[in-house]
NUVEX-358775 format. One record per residue (C-alpha): residue number from 1; residue in one letter; chain; x, y, z. Coordinates in Angstrom, 1 decimal. Example, Ala and Ser with C-alpha at 12.3 -4.5 7.8 and 13.67 -1.06 7.14 Angstrom:
BEGIN
<atom seq="1" type="A" mol="A" X="12.3" Y="-4.5" Z="7.8"/>
<atom seq="2" type="S" mol="A" X="13.7" Y="-1.1" Z="7.1"/>
% end
This chain:
BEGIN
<atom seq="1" type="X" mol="A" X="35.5" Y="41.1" Z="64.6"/>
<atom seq="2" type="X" mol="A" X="33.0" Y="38.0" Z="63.7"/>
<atom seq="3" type="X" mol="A" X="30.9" Y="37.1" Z="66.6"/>
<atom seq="4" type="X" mol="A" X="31.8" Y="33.8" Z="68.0"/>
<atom seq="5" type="X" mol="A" X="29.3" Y="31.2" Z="66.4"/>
<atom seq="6" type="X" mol="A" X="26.9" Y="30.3" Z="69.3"/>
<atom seq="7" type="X" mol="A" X="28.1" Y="27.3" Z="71.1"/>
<atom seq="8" type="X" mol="A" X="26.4" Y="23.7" Z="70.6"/>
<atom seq="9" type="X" mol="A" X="23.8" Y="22.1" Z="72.8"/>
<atom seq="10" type="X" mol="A" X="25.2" Y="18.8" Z="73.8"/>
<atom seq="11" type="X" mol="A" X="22.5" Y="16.4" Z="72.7"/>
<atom seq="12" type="X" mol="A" X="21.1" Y="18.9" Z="70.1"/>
<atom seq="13" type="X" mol="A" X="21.3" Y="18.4" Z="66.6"/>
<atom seq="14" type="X" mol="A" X="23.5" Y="21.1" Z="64.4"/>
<atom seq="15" type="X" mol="A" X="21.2" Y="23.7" Z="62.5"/>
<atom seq="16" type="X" mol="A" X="22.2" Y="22.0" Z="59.2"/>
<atom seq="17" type="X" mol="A" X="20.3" Y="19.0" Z="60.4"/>
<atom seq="18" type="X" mol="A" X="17.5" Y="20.9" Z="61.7"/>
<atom seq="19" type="X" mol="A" X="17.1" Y="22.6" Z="58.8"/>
<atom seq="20" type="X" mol="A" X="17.0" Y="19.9" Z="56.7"/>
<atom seq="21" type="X" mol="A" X="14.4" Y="17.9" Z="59.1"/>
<atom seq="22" type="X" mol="A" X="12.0" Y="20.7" Z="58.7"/>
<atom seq="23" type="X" mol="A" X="11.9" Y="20.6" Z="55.1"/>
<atom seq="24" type="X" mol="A" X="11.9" Y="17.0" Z="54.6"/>
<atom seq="25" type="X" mol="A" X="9.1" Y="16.7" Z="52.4"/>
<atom seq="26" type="X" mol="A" X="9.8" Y="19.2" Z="49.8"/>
<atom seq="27" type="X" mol="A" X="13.5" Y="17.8" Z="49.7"/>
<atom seq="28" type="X" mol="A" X="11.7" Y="13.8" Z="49.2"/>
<atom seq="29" type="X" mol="A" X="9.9" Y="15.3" Z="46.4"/>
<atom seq="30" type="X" mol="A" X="12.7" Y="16.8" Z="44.8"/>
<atom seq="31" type="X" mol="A" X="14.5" Y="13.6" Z="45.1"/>
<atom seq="32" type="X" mol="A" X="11.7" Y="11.6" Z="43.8"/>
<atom seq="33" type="X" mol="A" X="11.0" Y="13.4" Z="41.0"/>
<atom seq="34" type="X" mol="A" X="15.2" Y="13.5" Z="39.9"/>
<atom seq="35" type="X" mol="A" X="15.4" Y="9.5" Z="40.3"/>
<atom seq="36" type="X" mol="A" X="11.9" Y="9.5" Z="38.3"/>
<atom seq="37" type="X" mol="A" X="13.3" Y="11.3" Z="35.7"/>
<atom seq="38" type="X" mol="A" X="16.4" Y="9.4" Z="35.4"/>
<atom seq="39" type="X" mol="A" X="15.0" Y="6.4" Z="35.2"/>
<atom seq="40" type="X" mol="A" X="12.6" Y="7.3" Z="32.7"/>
<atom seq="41" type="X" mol="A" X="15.7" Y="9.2" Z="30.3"/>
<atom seq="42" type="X" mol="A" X="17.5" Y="5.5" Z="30.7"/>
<atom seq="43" type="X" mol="A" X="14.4" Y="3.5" Z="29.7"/>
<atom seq="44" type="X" mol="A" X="13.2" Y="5.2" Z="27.0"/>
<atom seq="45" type="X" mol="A" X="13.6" Y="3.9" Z="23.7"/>
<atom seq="46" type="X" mol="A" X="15.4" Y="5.8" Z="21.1"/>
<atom seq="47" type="X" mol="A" X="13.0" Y="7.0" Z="18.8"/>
<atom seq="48" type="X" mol="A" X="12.8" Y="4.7" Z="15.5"/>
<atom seq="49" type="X" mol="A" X="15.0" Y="5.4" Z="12.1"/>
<atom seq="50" type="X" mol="A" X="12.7" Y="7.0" Z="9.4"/>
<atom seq="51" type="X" mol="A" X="13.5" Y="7.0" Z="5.7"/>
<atom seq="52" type="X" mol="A" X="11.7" Y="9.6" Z="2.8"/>
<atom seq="53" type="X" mol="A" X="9.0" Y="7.2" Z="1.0"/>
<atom seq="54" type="X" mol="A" X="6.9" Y="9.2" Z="-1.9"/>
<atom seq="55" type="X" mol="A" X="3.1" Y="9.2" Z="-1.2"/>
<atom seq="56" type="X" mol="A" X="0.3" Y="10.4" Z="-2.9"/>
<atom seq="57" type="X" mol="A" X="-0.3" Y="13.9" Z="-2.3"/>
<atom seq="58" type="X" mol="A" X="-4.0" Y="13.6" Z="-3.1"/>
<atom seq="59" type="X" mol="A" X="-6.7" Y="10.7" Z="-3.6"/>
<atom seq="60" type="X" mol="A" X="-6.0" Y="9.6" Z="-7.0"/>
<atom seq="61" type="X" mol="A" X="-8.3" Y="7.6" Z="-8.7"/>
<atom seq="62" type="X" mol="A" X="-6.9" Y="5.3" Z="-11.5"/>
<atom seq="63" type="X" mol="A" X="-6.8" Y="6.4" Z="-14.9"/>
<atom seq="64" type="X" mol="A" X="-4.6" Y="9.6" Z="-13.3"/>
<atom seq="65" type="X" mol="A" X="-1.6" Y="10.5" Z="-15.3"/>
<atom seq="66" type="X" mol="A" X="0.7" Y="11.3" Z="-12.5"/>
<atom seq="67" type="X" mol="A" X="2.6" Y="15.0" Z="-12.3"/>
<atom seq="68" type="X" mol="A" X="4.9" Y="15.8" Z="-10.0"/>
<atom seq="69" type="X" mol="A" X="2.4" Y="18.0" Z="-7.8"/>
<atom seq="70" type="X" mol="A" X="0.5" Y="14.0" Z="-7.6"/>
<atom seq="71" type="X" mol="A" X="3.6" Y="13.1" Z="-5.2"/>
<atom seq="72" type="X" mol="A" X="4.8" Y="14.3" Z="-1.6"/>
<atom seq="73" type="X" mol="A" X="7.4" Y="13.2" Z="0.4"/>
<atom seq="74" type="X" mol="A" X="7.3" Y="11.6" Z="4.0"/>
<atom seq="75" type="X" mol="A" X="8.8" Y="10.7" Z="6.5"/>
<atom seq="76" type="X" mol="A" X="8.4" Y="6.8" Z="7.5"/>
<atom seq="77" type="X" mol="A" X="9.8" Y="4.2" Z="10.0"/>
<atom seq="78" type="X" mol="A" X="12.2" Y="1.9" Z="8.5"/>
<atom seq="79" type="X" mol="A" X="9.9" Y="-0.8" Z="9.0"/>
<atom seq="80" type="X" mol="A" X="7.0" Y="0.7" Z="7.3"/>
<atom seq="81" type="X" mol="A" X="8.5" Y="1.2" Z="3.9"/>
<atom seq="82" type="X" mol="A" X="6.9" Y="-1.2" Z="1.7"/>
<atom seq="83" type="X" mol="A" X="10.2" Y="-3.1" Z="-0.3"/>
<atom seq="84" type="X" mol="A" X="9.7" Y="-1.8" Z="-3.6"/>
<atom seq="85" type="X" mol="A" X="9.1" Y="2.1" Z="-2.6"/>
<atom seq="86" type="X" mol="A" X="10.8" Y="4.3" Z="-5.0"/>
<atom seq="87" type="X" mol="A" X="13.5" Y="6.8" Z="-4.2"/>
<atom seq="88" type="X" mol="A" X="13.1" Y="9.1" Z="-7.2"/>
<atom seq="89" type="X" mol="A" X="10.0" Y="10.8" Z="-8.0"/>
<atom seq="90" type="X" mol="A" X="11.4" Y="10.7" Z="-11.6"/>
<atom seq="91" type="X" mol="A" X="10.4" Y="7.6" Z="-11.7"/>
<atom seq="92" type="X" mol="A" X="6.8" Y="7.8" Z="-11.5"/>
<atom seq="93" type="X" mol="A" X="6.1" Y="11.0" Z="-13.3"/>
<atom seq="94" type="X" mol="A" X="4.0" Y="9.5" Z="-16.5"/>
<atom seq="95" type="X" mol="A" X="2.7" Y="6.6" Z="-15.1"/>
<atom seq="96" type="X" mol="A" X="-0.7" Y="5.7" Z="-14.9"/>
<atom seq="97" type="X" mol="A" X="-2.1" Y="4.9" Z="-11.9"/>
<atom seq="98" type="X" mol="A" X="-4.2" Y="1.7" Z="-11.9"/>
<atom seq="99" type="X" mol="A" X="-5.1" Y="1.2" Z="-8.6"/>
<atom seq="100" type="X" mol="A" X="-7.3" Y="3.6" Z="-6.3"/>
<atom seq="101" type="X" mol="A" X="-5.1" Y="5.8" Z="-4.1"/>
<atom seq="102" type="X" mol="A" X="-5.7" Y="8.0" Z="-1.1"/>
<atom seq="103" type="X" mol="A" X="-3.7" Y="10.8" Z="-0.2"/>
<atom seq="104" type="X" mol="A" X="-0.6" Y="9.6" Z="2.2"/>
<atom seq="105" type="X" mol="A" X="-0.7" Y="6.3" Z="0.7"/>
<atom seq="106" type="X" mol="A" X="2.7" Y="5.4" Z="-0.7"/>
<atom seq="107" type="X" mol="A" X="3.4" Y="4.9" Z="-4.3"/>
<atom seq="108" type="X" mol="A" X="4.6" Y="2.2" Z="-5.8"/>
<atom seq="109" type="X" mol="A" X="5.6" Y="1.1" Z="-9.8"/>
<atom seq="110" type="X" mol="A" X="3.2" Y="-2.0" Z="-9.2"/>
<atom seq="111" type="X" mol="A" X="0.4" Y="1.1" Z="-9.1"/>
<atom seq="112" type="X" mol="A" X="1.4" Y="2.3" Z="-12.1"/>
<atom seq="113" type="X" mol="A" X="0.9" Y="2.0" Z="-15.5"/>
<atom seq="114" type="X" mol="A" X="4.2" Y="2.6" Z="-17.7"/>
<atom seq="115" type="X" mol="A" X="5.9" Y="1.3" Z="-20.8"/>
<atom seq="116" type="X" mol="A" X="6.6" Y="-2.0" Z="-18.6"/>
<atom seq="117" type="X" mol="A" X="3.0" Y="-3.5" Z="-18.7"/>
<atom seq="118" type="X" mol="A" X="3.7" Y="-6.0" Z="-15.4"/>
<atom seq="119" type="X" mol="A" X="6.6" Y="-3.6" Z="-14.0"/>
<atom seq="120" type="X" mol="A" X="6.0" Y="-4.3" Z="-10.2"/>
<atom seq="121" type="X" mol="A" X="4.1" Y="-7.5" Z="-10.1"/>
<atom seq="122" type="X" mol="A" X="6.9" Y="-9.7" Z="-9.6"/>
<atom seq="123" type="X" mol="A" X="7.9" Y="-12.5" Z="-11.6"/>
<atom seq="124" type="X" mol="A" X="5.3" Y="-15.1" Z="-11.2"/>
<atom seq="125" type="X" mol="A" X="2.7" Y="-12.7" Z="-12.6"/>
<atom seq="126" type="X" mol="A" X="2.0" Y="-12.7" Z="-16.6"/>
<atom seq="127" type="X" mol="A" X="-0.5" Y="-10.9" Z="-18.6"/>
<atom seq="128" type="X" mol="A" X="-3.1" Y="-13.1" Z="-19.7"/>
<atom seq="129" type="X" mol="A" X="-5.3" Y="-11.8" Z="-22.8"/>
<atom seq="130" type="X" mol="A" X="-9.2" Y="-13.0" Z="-21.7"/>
<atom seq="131" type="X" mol="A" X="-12.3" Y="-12.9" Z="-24.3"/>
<atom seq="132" type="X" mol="A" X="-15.4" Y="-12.1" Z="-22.8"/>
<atom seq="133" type="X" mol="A" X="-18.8" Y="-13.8" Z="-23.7"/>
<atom seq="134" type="X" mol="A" X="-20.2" Y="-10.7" Z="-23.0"/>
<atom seq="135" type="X" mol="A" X="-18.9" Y="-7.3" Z="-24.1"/>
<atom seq="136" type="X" mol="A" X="-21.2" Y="-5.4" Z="-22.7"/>
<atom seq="137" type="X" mol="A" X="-19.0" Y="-5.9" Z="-19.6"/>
<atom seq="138" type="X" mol="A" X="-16.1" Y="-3.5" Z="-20.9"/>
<atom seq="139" type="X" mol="A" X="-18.3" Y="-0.9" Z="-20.6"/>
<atom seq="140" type="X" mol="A" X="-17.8" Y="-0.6" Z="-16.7"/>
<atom seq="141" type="X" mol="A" X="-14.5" Y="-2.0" Z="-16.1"/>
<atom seq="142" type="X" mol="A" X="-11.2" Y="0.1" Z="-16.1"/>
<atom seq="143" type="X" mol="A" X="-7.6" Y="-0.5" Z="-15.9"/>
<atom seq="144" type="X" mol="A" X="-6.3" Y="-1.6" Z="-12.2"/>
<atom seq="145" type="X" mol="A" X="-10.1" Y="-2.7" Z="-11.6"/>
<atom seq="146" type="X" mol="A" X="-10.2" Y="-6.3" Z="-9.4"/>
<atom seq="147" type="X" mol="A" X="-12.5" Y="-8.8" Z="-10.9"/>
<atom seq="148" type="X" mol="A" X="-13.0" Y="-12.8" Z="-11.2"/>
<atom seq="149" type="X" mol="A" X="-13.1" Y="-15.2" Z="-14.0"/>
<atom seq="150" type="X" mol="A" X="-16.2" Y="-17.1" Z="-14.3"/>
<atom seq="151" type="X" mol="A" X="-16.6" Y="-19.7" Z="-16.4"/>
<atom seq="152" type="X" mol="A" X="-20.0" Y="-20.8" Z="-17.6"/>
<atom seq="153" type="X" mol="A" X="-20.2" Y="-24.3" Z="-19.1"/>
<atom seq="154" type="X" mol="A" X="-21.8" Y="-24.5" Z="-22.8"/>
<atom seq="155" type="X" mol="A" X="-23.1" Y="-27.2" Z="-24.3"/>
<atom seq="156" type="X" mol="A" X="-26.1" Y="-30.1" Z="-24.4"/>
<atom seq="157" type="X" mol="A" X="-28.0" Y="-30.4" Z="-21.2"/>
<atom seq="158" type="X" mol="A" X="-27.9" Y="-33.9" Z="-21.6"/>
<atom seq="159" type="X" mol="A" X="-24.5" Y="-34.2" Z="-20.5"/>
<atom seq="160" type="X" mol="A" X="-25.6" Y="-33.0" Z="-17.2"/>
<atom seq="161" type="X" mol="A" X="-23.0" Y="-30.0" Z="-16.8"/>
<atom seq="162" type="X" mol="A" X="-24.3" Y="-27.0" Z="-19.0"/>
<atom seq="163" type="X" mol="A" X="-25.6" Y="-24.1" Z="-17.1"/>
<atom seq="164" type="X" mol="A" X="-22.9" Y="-24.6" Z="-14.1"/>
<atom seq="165" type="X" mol="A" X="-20.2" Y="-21.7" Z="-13.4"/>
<atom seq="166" type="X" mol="A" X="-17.0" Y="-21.5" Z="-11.2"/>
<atom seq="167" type="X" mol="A" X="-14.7" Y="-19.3" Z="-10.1"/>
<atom seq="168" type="X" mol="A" X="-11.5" Y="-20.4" Z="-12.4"/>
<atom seq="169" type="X" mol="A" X="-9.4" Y="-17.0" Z="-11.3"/>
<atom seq="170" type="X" mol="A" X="-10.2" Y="-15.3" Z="-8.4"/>
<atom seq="171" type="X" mol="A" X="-8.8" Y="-11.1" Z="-7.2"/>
<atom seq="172" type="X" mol="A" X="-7.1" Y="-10.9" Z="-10.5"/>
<atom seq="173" type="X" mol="A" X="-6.5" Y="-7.0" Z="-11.6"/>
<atom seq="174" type="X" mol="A" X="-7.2" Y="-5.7" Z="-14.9"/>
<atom seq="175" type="X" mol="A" X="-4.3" Y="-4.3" Z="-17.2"/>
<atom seq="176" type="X" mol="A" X="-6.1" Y="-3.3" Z="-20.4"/>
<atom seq="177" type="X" mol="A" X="-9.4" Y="-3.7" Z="-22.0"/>
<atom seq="178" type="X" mol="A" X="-10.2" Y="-3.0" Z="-25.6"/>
<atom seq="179" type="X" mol="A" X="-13.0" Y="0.0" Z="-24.7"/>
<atom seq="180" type="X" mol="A" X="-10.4" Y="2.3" Z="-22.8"/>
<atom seq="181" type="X" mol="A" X="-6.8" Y="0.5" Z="-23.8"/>
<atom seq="182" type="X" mol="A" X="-3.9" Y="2.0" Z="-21.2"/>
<atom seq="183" type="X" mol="A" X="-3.9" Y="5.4" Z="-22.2"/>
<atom seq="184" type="X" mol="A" X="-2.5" Y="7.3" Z="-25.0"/>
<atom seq="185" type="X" mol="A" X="-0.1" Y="5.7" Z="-27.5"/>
<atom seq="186" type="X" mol="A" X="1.9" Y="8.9" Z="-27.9"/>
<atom seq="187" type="X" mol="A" X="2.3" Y="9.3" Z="-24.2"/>
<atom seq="188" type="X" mol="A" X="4.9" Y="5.8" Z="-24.5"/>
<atom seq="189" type="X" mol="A" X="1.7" Y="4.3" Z="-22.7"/>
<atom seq="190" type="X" mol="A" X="0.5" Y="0.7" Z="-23.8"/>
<atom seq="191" type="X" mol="A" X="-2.7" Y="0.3" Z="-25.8"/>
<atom seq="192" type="X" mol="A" X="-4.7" Y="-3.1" Z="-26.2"/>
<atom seq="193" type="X" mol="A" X="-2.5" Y="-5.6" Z="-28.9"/>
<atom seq="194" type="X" mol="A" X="-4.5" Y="-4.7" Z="-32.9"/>
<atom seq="195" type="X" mol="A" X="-5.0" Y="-8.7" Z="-33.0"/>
<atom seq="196" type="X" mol="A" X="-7.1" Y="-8.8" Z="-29.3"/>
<atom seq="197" type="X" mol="A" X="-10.9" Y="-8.3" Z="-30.7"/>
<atom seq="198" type="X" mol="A" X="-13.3" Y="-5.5" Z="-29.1"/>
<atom seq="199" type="X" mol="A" X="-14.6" Y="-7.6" Z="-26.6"/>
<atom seq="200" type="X" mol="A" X="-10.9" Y="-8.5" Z="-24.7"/>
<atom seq="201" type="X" mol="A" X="-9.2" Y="-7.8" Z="-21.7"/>
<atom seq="202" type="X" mol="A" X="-5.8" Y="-8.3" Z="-20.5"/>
<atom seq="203" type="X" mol="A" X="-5.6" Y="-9.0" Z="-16.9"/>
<atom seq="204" type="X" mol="A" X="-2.5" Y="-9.9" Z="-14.5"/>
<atom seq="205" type="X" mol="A" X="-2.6" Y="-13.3" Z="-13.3"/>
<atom seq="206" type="X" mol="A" X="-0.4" Y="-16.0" Z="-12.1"/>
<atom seq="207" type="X" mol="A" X="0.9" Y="-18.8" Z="-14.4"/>
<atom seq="208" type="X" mol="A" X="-1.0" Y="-21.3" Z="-12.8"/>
<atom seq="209" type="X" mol="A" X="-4.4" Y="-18.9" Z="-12.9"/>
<atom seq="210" type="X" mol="A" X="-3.6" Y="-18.4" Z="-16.9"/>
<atom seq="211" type="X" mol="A" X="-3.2" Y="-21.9" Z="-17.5"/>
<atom seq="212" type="X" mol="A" X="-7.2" Y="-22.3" Z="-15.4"/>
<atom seq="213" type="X" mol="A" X="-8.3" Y="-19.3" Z="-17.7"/>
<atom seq="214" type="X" mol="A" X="-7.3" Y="-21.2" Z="-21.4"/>
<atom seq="215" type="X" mol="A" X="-8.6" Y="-24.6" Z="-19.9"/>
<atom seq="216" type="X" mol="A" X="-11.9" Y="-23.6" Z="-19.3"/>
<atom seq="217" type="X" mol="A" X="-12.0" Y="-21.2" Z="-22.3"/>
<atom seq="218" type="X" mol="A" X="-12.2" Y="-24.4" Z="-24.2"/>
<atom seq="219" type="X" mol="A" X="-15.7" Y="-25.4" Z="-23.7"/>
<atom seq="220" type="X" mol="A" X="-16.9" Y="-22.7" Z="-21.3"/>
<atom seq="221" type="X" mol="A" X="-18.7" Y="-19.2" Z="-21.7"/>
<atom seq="222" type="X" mol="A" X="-15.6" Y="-16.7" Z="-19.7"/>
<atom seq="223" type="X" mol="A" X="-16.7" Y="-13.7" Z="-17.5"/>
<atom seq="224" type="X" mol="A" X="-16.0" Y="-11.5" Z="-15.2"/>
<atom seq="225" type="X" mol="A" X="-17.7" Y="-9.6" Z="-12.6"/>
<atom seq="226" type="X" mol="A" X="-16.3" Y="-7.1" Z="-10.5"/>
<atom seq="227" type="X" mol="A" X="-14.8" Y="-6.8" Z="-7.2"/>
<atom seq="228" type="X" mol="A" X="-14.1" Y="-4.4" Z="-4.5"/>
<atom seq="229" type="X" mol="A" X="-10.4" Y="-3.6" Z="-4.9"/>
% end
């Protein structure tokens, strides 16, 4: 037979109780930490929607042809995929890149050099075909290079404006240039028009910039000089 459970203490609290009361402080902490943990699973925010963008898998400077081993694939928030990110590596392979590119940057058609000369500049950009006073100048200035126009102003002293320059396009990125062209003709790359002269370059400007660049080429000496990209 069980023994008989040992009778109560009137006034005394049951063992359970007791029990309980002794431990109270691991028990609090237990508690604690399970409402802290809840709380935390509820208010945490569901980790963001990422989508494959293609990046460069090295630093590539411009002039690279780009290869497939050029490209990697990453994943990227939603909100960090530039608009005009490709989805198929297919359709970079060839390109030229015109624009310095580190490894992880993402790469874009606007970076690249293909059979579309302005093929991601969008459409208020045109290529604008620039003679330069100087052609020298050529000798340092590649494809995707950043420059301004400066326009020199010709003429008699006596009219009070000769020797005076301005800025007449400014952050404008080269396309082409007569000394280095866009790359091989065969490779369905574009080279510099026969009719542009030796001392040319084409650059990508905005209507508005193209129409400053033929005004002042009227009466004015046209340079460029270089810019950090």
């Amino acid at each position: 037979m069980r023994p008989s459970p040992a009778p109560s203490v009137p006034g005394r609290p049951p063992a359970w109780r007791r029990r309980l009361h002794r431990h109270r402080g691991p028990v609090l902490a237990l508690l604690v930490g399970l409402l802290v943990w809840s709380l935390t699973s509820i208010l945490r925010p569901a980790p963001p929607e990422v989508v494959p963008v293609l990046v460069a898998a090295r630093d590539l400077p411009p002039g690279t042809t780009l290869r497939a081993d050029d490209l990697a694939t990453v994943a990227l928030p939603v909100a960090a995929r530039p608009d005009d990110a490709p989805s198929d590596p297919s359709s970079l392979l060839g390109g030229q890149v015109v624009v310095p590119l580190l490894a992880g940057d993402p790469v874009l058609a606007r970076h690249l050099l293909t059979a579309g000369l302005l093929a991601g500049y969008g459409p208020d950009v045109v290529a604008t075909p620039l003679r330069l006073a100087d052609s020298a100048a050529l000798a340092v200035l590649r494809p995707g290079d950043v420059v301004d126009v400066i326009a020199a102003v010709s003429g008699s002293t006596a009219s009070g404006t000769a020797g005076q320059a301005s800025v007449v396009a400014a952050r404008v990125r080269v396309l082409l240039t007569s000394a280095t062209g866009a790359g091989e003709s065969d490779g369905g790359f574009l080279a510099m028009p026969a009719s542009i002269d030796g001392s040319s370059v084409v650059l990508a400007t905005t209507s508005s910039q193209s129409l400053a660049i033929a005004r002042a080429a009227v009466g004015s000496r046209l340079s460029v000089v270089l810019r950090a990209g």
